[in-house]
N, CA, C and O of each residue as an XYZ file, in Angstrom:
560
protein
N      67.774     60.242     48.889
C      68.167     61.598     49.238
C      69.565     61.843     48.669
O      70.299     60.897     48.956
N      70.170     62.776     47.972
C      71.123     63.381     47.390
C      71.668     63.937     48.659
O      71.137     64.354     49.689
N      72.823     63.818     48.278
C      74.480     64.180     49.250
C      74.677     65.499     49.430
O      74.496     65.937     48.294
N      74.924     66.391     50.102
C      74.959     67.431     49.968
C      76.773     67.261     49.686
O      77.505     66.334     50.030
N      77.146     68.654     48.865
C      78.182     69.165     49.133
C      79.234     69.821     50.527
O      78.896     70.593     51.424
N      80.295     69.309     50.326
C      80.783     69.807     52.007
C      81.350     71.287     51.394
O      81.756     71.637     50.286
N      81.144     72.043     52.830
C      81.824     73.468     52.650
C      82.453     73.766     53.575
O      81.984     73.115     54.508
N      83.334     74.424     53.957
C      83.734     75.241     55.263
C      82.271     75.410     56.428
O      82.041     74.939     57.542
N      81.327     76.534     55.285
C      80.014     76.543     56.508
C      79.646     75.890     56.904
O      79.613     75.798     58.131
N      79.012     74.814     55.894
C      78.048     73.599     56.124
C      79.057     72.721     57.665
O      78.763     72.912     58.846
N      79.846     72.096     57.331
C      80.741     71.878     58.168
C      80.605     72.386     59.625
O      79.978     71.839     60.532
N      81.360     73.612     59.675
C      81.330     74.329     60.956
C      79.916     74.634     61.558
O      79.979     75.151     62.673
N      78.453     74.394     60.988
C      77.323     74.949     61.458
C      77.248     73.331     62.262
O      77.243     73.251     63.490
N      77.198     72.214     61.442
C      77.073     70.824     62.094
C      78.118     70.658     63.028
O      77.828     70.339     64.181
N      79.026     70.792     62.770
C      80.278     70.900     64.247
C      79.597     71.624     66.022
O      79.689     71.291     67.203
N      78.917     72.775     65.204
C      78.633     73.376     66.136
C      77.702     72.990     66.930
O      77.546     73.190     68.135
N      76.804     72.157     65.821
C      75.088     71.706     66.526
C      75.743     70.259     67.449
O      75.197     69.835     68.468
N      76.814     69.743     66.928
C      77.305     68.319     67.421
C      77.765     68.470     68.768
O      77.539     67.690     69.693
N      78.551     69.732     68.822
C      79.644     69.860     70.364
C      78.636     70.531     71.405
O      78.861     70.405     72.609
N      77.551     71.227     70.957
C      77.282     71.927     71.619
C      75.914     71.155     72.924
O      74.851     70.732     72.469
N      76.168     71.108     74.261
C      74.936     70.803     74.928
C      73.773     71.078     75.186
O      72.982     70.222     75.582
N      73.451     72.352     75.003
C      72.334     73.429     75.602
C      71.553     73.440     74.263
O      71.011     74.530     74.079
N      71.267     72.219     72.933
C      70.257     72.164     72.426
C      70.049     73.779     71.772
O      68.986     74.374     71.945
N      71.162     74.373     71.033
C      70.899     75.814     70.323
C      69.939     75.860     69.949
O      69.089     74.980     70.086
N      69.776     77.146     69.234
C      68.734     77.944     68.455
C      69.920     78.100     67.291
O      71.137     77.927     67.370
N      68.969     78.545     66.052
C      69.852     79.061     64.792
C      70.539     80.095     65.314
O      71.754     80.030     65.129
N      70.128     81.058     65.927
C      71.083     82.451     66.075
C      71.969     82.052     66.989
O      73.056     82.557     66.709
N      72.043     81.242     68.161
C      73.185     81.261     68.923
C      74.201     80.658     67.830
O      75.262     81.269     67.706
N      73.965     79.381     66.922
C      74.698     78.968     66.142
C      75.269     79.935     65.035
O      76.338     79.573     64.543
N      74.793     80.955     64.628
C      75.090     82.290     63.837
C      76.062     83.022     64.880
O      77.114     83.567     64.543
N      75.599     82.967     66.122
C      76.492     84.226     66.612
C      78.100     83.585     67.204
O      79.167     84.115     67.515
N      77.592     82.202     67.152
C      79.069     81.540     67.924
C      79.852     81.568     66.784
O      80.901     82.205     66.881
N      79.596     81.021     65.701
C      80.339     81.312     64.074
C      80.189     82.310     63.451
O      80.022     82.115     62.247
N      80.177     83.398     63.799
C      80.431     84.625     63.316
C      81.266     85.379     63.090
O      81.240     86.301     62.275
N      82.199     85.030     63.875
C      83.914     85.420     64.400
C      84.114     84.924     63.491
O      83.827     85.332     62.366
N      84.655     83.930     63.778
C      84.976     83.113     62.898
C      85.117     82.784     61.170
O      86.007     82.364     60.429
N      84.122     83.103     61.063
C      83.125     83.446     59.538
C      82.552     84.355     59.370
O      81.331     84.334     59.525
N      83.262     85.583     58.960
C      82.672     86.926     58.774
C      81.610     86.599     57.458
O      80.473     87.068     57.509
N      81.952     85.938     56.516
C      80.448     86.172     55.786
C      79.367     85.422     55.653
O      78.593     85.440     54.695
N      79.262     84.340     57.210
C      77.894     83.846     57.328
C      77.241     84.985     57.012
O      77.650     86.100     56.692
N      75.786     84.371     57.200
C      74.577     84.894     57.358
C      73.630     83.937     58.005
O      73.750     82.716     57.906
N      72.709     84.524     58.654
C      71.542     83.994     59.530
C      71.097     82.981     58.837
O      70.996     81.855     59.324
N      70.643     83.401     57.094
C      70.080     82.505     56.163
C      70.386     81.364     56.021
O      69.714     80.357     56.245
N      71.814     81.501     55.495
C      72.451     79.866     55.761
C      72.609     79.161     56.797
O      72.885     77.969     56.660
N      72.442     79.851     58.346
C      72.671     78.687     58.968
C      71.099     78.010     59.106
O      70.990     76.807     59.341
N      69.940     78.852     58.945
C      68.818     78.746     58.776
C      68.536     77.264     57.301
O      67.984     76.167     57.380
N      68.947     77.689     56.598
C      68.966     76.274     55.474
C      69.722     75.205     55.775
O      69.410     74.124     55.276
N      70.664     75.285     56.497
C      71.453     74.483     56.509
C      71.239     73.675     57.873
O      71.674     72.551     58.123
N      70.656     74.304     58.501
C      69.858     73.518     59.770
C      68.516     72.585     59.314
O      68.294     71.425     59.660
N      67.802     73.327     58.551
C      66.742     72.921     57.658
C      67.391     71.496     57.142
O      66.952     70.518     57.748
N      68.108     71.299     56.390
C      68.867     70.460     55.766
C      68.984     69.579     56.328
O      68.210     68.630     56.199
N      70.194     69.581     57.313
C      70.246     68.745     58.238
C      69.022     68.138     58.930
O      68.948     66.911     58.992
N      68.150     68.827     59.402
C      66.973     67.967     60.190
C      66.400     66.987     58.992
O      66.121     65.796     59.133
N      66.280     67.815     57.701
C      65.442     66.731     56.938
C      65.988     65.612     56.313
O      65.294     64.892     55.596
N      67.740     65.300     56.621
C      68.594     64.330     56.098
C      68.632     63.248     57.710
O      68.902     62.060     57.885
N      68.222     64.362     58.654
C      68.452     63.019     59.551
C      69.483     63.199     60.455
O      69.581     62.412     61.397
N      70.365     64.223     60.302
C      71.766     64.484     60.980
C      71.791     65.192     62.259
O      72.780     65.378     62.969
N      70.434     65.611     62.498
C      70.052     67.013     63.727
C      68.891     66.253     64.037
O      68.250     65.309     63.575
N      68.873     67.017     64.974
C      67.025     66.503     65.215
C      66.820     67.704     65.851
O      67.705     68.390     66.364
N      65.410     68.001     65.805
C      64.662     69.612     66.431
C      64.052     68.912     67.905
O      63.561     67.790     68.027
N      64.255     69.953     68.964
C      63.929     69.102     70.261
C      62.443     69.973     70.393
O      61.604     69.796     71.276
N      62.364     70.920     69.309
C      60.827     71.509     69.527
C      61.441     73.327     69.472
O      62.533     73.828     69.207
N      60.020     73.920     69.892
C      60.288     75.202     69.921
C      60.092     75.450     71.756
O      59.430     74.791     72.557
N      60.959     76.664     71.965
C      60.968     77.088     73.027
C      60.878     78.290     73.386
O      61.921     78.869     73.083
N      60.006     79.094     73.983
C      60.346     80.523     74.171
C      60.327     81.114     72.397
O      61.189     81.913     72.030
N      59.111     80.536     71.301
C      59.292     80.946     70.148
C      60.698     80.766     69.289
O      60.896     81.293     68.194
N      61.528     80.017     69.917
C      62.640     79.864     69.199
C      62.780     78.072     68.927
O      62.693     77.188     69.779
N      63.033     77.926     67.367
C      63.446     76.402     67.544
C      64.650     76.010     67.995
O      65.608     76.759     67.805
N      64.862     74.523     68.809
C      66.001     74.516     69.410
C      66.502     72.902     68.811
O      65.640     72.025     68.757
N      67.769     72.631     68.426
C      68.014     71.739     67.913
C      69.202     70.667     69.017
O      69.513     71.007     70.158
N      69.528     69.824     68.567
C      70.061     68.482     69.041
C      70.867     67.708     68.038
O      70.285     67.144     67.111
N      72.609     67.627     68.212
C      73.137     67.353     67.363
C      72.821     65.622     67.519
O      72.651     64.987     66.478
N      72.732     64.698     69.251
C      72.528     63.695     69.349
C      70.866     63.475     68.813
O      69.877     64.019     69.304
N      70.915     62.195     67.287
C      69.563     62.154     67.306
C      69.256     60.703     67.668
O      68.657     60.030     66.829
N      69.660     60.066     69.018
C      69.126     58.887     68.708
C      68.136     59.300     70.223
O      68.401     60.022     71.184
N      66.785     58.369     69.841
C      65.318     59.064     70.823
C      65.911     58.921     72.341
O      66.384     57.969     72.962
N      65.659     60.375     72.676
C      66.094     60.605     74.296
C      65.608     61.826     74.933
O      65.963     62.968     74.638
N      64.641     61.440     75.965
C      64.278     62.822     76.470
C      64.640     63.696     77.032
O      65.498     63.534     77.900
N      63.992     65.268     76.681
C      64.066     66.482     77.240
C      63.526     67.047     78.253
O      62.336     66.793     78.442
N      64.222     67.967     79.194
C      63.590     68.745     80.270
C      63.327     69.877     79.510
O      63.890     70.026     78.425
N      62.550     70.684     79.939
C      62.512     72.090     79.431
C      61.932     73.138     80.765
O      60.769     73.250     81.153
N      62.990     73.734     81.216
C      62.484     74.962     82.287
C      62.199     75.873     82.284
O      62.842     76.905     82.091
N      60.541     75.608     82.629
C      59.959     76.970     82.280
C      60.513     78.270     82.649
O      59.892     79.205     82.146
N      61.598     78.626     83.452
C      61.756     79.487     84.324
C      63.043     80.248     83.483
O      63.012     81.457     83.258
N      64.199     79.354     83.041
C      65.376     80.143     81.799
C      65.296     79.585     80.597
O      65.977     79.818     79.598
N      64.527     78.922     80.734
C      63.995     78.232     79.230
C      65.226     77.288     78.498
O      65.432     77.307     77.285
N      66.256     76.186     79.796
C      67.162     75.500     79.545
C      66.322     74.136     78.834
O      65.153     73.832     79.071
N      67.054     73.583     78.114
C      66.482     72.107     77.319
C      67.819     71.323     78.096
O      68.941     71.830     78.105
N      67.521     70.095     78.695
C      68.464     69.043     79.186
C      68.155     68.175     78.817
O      66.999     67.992     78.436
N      69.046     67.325     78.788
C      68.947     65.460     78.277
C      68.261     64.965     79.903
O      68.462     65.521     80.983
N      67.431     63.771     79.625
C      67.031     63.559     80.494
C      67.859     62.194     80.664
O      67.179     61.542     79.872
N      68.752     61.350     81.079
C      69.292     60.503     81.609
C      68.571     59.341     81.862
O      67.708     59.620     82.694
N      68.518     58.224     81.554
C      68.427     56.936     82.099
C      66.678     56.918     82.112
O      66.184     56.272     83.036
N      65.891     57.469     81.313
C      64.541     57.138     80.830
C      64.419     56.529     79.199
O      65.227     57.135     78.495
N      64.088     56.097     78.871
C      64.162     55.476     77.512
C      62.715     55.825     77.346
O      61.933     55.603     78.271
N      62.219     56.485     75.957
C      61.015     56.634     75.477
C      60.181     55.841     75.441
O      60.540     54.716     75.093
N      58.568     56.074     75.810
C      57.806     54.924     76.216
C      57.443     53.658     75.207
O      56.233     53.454     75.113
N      58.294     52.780     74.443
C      58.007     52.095     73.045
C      56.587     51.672     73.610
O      55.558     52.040     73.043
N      56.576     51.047     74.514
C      55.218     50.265     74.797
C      53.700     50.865     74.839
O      52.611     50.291     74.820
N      54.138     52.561     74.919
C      52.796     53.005     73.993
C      52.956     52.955     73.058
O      52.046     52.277     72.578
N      53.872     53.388     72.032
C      54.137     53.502     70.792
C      53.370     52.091     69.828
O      52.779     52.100     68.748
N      53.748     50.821     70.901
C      53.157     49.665     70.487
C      52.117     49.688     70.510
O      51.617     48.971     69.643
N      51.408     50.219     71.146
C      50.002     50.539     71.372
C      49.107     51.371     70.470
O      47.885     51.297     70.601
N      49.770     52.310     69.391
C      49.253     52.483     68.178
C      48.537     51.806     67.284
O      49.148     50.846     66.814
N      47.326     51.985     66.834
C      46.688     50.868     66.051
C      46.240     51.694     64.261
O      45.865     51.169     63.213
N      46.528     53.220     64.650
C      45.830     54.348     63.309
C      46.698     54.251     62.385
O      46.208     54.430     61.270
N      48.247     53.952     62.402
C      49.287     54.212     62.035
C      50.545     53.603     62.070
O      50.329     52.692     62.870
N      51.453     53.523     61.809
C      52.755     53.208     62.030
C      53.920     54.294     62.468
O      54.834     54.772     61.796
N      53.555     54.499     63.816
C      54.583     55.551     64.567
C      56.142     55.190     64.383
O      56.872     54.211     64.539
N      56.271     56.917     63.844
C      58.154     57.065     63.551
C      59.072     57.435     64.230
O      60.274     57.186     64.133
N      58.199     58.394     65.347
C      58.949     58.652     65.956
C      58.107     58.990     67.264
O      56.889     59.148     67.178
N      58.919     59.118     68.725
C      57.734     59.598     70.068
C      58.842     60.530     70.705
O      60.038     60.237     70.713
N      58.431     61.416     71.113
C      58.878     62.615     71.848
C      58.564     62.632     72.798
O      57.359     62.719     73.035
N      59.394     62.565     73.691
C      59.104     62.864     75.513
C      59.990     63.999     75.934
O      61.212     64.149     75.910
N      58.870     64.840     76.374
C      59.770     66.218     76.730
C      59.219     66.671     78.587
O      58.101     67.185     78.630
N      59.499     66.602     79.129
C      59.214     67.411     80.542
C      59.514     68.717     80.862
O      60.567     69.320     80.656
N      58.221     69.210     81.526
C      58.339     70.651     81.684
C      58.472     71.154     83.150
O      57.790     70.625     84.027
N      59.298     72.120     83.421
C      59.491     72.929     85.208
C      60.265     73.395     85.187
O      60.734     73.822     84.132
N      60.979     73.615     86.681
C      61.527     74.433     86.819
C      62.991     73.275     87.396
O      63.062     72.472     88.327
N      64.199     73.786     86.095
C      65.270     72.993     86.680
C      65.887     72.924     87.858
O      65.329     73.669     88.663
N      67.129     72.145     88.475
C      67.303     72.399     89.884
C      68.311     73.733     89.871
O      68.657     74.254     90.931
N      68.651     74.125     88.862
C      69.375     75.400     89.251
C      68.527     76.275     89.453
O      68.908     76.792     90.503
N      67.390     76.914     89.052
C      66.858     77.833     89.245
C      65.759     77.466     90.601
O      65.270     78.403     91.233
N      65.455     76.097     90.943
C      65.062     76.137     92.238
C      66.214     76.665     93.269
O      66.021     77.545     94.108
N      67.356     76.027     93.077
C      68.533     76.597     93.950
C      68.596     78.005     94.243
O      68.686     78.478     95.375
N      68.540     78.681     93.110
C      67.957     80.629     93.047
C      67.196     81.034     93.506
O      67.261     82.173     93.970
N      66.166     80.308     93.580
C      64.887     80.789     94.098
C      64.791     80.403     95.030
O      63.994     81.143     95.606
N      65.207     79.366     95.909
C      65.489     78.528     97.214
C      66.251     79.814     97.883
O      65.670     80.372     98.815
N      67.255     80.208     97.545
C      67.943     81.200     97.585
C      67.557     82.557     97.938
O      67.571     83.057     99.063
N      67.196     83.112     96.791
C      66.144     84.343     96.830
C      65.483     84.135     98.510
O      65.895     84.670     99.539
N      64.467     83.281     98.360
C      63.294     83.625     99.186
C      63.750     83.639    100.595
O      63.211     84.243    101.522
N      65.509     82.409    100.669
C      65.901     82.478    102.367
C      66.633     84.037    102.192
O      66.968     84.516    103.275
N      66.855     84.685    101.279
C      67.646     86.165    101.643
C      66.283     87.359    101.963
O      66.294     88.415    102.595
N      65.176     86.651    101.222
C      64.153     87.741    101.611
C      63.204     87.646    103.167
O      62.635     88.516    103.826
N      63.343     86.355    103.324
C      62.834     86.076    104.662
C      64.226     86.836    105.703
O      63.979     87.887    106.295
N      65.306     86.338    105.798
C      66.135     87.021    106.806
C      66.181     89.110    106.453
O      66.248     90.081    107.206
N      66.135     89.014    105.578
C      65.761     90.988    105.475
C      64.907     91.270    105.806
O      64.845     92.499    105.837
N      63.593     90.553    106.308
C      62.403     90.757    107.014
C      62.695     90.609    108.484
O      62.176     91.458    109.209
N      63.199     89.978    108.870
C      63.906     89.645    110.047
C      64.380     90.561    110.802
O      63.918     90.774    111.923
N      65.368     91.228    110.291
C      65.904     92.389    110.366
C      65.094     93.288    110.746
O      65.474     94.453    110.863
């Protein structure tokens, strides 16, 4: 694989995918460097995300809510995904299942994705929430 050239953009789009926790989308990464860089464009951060995933430097945690969402950490670690604000979290202290992976016999697996789906604890907290403010207004 050939080296890419460094730029100001290129740079600041990977900075951005690196610092950032909440697993972006291209446009949040467009709109946070936008200020900043009046003559991005959507396009480039769009190639240049492209780029990155296929050198190895990003990793895609999947699509969400029709949007792809990326991960500046790529070493294998699972995701939550809540159905409810459509947050992506690191999942902590699970390590991906190798011992199925070992269990492959069609192929030579590269990679395994473990992603979990619900509703995170903040938005149970909301909704925990919600429902004790709607029960006491009934009350009333």
């Amino acid at each position: 694989m050939t080296a890419r050239k460094h730029s100001k953009k290129r740079d600041a789009i990977l900075d951005c995918i690196r610092s950032a926790s909440n697993h972006p989308t291209a446009e949040w990464v467009y709109a946070r460097l936008k200020p900043e860089i009046p003559d991005l464009s959507l396009g480039t951060v769009y190639r240049n995300l492209a780029a990155f995933k296929a050198e190895g430097v990003i990793a895609s945690v999947g699509t969400v809510d029709g949007m792809e969402r990326f991960d500046g950490f790529t070493h294998p670690h699972p995701h939550f995904v809540c159905t409810h604000c459509k947050a992506v979290l690191n999942v902590d202290g699970i390590d991906p299942p190798q011992e199925l992976a070992d269990r492959v016999t069609c192929g030579s697996v590269r990679d395994c994705v473990l992603t979990f789906y619900g509703i995170c604890n903040q938005c149970v907290s909301v909704d925990a929430e919600n429902n004790s403010n709607l029960l006491m207004e009934e009350q009333v």
